[in-house]
N, C-alpha and C positions, 0 to 999 in steps of 0.2 A: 660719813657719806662714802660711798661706794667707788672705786675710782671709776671713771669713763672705760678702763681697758676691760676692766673686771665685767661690766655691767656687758660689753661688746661680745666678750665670750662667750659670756651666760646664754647672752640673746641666739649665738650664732650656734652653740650647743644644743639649745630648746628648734631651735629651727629645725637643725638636721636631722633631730631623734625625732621630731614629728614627721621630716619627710620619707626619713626613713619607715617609721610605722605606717605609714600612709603605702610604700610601697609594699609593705611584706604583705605576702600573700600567704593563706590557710587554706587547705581544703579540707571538706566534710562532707560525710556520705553518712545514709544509714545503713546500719552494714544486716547480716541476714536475721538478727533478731530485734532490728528496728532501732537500736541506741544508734546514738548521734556519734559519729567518729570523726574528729580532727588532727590536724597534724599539719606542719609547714610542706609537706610535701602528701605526694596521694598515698593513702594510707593501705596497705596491702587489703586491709577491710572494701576497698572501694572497685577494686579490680572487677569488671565486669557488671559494675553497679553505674546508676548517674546520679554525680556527684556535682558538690556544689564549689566554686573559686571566689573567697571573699578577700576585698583587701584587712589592711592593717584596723580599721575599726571596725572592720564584721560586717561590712556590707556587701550586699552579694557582685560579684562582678562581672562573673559570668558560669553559665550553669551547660553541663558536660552529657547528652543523652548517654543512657547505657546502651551497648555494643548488641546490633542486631542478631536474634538465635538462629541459628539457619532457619529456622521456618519461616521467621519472620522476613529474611531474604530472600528467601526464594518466593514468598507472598510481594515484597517490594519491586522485586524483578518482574513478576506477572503482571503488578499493575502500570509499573512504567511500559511493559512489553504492551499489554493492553493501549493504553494511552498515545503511546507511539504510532500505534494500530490507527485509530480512530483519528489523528492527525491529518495524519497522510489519506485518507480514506475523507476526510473533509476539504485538504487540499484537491483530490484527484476530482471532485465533486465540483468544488469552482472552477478548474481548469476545464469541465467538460464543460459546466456551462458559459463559462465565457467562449468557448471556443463554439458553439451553438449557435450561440446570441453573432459571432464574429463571422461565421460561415453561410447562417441561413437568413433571410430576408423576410420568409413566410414559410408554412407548412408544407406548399406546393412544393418548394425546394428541395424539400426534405424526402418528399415522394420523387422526386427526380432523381435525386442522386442515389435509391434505394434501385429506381428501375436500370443504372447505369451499371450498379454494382451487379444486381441479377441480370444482365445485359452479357457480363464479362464472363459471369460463370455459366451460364446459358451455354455461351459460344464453348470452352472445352466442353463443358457437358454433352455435347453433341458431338464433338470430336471422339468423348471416349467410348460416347453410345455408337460411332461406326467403325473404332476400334476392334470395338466388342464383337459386332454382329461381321468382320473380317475374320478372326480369332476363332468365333461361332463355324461358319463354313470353311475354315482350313480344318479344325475339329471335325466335322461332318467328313470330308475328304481322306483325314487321317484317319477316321476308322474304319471307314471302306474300304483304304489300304491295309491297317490291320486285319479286317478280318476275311483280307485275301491270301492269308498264310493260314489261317485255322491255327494247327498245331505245329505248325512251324515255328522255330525260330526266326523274332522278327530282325533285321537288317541295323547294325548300329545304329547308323543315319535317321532310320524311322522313328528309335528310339527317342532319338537326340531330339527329332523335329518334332514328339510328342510332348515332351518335355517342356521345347520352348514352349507350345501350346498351350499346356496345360498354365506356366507361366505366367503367358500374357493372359490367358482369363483370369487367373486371380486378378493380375494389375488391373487391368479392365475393371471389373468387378469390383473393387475396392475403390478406384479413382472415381466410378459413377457413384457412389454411396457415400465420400467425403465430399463431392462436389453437391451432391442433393443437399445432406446434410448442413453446406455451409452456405445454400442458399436458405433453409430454415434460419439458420443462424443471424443471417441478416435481413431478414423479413422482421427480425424476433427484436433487434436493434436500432433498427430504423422507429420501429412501430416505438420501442422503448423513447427513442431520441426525441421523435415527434407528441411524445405527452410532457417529456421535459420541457420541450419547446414552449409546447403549450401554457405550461403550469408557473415557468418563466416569464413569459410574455401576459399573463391573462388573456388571451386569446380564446376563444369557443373554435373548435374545427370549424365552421364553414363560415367562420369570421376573413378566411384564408384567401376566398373571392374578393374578397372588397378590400385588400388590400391595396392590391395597385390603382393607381390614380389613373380616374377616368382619360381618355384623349379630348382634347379640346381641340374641336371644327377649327381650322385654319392655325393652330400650332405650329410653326414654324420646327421647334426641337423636339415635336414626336416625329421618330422614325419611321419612315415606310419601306 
């Protein structure tokens, strides 16, 4: 019989070579003409390959993709660049429509605060149209002046005040044509906003009348 101490060793011997095997790790790749390559450490066969991590009894433990080729990154980059895109472009889409849903009541609203905003550009609009037609008659003047010299040399000063003139009709002329322009713009967004509304709400356009609640005869809390 075995003594107790012997038997204790044995035991604690067998333990540790199996805990030991348990943790040694192997890896294997198939390298470029398909044979299985292993080795306790990554095998130069594997470099640029995906490989596999098995412990000590060959079971897989965890598996290593191969190393993206540029193309393939610069494909990964595009789709994350795309997705990213489409994100934000889904968020920016809730955030209008809740802020729709938060700002307008009905359709009516919607047309109100289009005719406010063309209200605002109206008003410079007409500021730069008498801009203009002042700018128009100093030009008329200045050339009458001019062509009171014929072939004279004309006066610095006339110069200079043809100059400005010339100037301000551009500015003129450009200021009327961004401000037309950005009432297009918001005729073109309003009209946009109010199909959202719509499309939002299930609403029909002339559903927009009957929204507000009729007044009841003798009402106390409708306003007069």
């Amino acid at each position: 019989m075995r003594p107790l101490s012997a038997l204790l060793m044995t035991t604690t011997f067998l333990l540790v070579a199996g805990e030991a095997a348990a943790q040694a790790r192997i890896f294997c790749c198939d390298d470029a003409k398909g044979r299985k390559v292993c080795a306790d450490f990554v095998p130069p066969e594997c470099a640029n390959r995906a490989y596999e991590e098995r412990d000590g009894q060959g079971r897989i433990a965890k598996k290593y993709n191969a190393p993206l080729t540029a193309e393939q990154q610069a494909l990964r980059v595009a789709e994350l660049a795309k997705a990213d895109a489409e994100k934000r472009k889904a968020l920016e889409e809730q955030r209008r429509s809740a802020a729709l849903l938060a700002n307008y009541a009905n359709e009516n609203e919607i047309d109100s605060a289009r005719d406010r905003a063309l209200a605002a550009i109206e008003k410079n609009l007409q500021q730069s149209r008498s801009k203009l037609d002042e700018a128009n008659k100093a030009k008329k003047k200045l050339d009458g002046e001019k062509a009171s010299y014929k072939n004279k040399p004309l006066p610095a000063q006339t110069k200079s005040l043809i100059r400005d003139n010339e100037s301000e009709l551009r500015a003129q002329q450009a200021a009327i044509e961004a401000q037309t322009k950005e009432m297009d713009d918001v005729r073109v967004r309003f009209a946009a906003e109010k199909q959202q509304y719509l499309a939002l709400t299930g609403k029909k356009p002339e559903a927009a009348a009957t929204d507000a609640p009729a007044a009841v005869p003798g009402d106390a809390s409708v306003k007069k």
